[in-house]
N, C-alpha and C positions, 0 to 999 in steps of 0.2 A: 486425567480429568477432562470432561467436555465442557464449553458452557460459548454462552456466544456474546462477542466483543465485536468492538469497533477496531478496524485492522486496516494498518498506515500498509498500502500496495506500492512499491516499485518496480515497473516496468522500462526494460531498455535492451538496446543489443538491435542486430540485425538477424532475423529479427524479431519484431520486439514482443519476448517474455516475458514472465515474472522472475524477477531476481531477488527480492530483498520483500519482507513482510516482517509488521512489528505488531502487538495490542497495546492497543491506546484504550487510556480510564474513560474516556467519552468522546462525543463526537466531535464536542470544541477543541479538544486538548490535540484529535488525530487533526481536525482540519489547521488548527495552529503551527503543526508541525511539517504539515503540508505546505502552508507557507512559506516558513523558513528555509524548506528546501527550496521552494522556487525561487525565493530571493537569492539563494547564495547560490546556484545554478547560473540566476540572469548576471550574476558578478557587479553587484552596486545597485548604481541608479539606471542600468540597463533596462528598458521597457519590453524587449524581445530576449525570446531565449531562445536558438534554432538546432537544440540539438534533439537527440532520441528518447529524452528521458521523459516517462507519462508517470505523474501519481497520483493513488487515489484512494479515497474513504470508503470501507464498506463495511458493513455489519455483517459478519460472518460467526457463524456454529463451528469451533475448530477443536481441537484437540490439543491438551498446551500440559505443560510439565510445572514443577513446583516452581520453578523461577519466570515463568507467565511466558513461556517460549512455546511459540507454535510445534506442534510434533507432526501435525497435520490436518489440511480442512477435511471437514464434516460435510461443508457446503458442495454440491458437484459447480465446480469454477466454472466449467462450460456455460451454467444454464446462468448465475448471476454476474456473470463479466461480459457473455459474447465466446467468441471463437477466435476476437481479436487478443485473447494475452497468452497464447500460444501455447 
């Protein structure tokens, strides 16, 4: 099945790839989860995080299976991320 979603991006490693991608019901729900990562990254009330890890919200055309798993993007990544996610 195609259809296009809002897709939680983890980026990290040297260097830094795409490693992990999820669909999320909406934009609030991916950028919610976006947060919570970054909280428990920064470890508490830490206001810096200084490691490799980038993530990020995009609305992406993907290809995803009956359990809403990515099988593969639709989107070409080059043109809507940059040539930064490797």
């Amino acid at each position: 099945m195609i259809g296009e979603f809002f897709v939680l991006l983890m980026f990290f490693g040297e260097p830094s790839s795409l490693k992990e991608y999820t669909i999320r019901e909406s934009v609030g729900e991916c950028l919610s989860a976006k947060r919570t990562i970054e909280r428990t990254l920064r470890g508490g009330r830490s206001q810096e995080y200084g490691g490799s890890v980038r993530l990020s919200c995009k609305k992406l055309n993907v290809e995803y299976d009956e359990g809403y798993n990515i099988i593969r993007f639709i989107d070409d990544l080059d043109k809507v991320l940059g040539k930064q996610h490797g």
